[in-house]
C-alpha positions as CSV (number, residue, x, y, z in Angstrom):
1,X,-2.1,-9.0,-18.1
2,X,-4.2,-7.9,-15.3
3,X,-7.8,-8.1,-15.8
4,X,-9.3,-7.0,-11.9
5,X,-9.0,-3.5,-11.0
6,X,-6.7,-2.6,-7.8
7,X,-9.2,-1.1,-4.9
8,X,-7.4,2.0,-3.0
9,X,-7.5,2.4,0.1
10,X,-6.1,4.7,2.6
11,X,-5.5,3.4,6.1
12,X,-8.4,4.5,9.4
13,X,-5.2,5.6,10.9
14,X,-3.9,8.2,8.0
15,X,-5.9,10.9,10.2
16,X,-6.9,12.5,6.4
17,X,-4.1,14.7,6.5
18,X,-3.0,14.3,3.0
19,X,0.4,12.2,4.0
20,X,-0.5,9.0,3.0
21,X,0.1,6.5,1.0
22,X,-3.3,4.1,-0.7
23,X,-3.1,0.1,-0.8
24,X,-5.1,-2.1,-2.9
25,X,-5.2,-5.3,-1.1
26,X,-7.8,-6.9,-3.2
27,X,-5.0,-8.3,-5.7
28,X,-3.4,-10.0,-3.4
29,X,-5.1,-13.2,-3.9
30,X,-5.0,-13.5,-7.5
31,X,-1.8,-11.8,-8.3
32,X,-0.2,-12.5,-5.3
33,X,1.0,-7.7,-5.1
34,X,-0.2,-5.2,-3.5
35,X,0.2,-2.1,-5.1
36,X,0.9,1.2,-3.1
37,X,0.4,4.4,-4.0
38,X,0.8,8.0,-3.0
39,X,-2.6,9.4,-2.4
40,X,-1.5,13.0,-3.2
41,X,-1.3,11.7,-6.8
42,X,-3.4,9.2,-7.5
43,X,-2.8,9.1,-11.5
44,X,1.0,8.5,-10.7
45,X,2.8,5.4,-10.1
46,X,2.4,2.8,-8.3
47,X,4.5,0.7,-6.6
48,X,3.9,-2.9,-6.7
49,X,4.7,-5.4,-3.3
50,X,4.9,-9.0,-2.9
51,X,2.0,-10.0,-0.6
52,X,5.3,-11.2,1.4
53,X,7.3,-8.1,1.4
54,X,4.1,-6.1,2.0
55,X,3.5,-7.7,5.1
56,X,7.0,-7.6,6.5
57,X,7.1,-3.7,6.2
58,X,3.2,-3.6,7.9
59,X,5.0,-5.7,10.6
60,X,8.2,-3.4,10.6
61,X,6.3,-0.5,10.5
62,X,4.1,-1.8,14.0
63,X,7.2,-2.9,15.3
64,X,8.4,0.7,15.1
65,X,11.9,-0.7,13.4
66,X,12.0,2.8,11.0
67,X,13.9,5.6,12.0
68,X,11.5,8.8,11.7
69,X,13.4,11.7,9.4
C-alpha cells in the first residue's frame, strides 16, 4: 500500500499548451515507479513506469527514436 503521495509535475519544456502529460518522480526511490499522467485530466488514471522503463522512453524520446503522427 502506498503511503507517500505522487508529486505532478509537468515538464519546463511542455510550453503550457495543454498537451502534456505530468510525472511524479518523487516515488521513484521508495517504490521504485513513476507514475504518468495526462494533465488534461488530472482525476483519471495514471499510468505507472518502472524507474527503468521510465528512463529508457525519456532517453528514446531525446534520442528522437518515435515516429511523430
Amino acid at each position: 500500500m502506498m503511503t507517500e503521495s505522487p508529486r505532478w509535475f509537468t515538464s519546463s519544456y511542455s510550453g503550457h499548451g495543454g498537451s502534456c502529460v505530468e510525472v511524479a518522480t518523487n516515488l521513484a526511490i521508495t517504490h521504485g515507479t513513476i507514475p504518468v499522467r495526462d494533465s488534461k485530466v488530472p482525476a483519471g488514471p495514471e499510468l505507472r513506469l518502472s524507474a527503468y522503463a521510465f528512463t529508457a522512453f525519456v532517453a528514446g524520446v531525446k534520442s528522437d527514436e518515435f515516429d511523430l503522427v
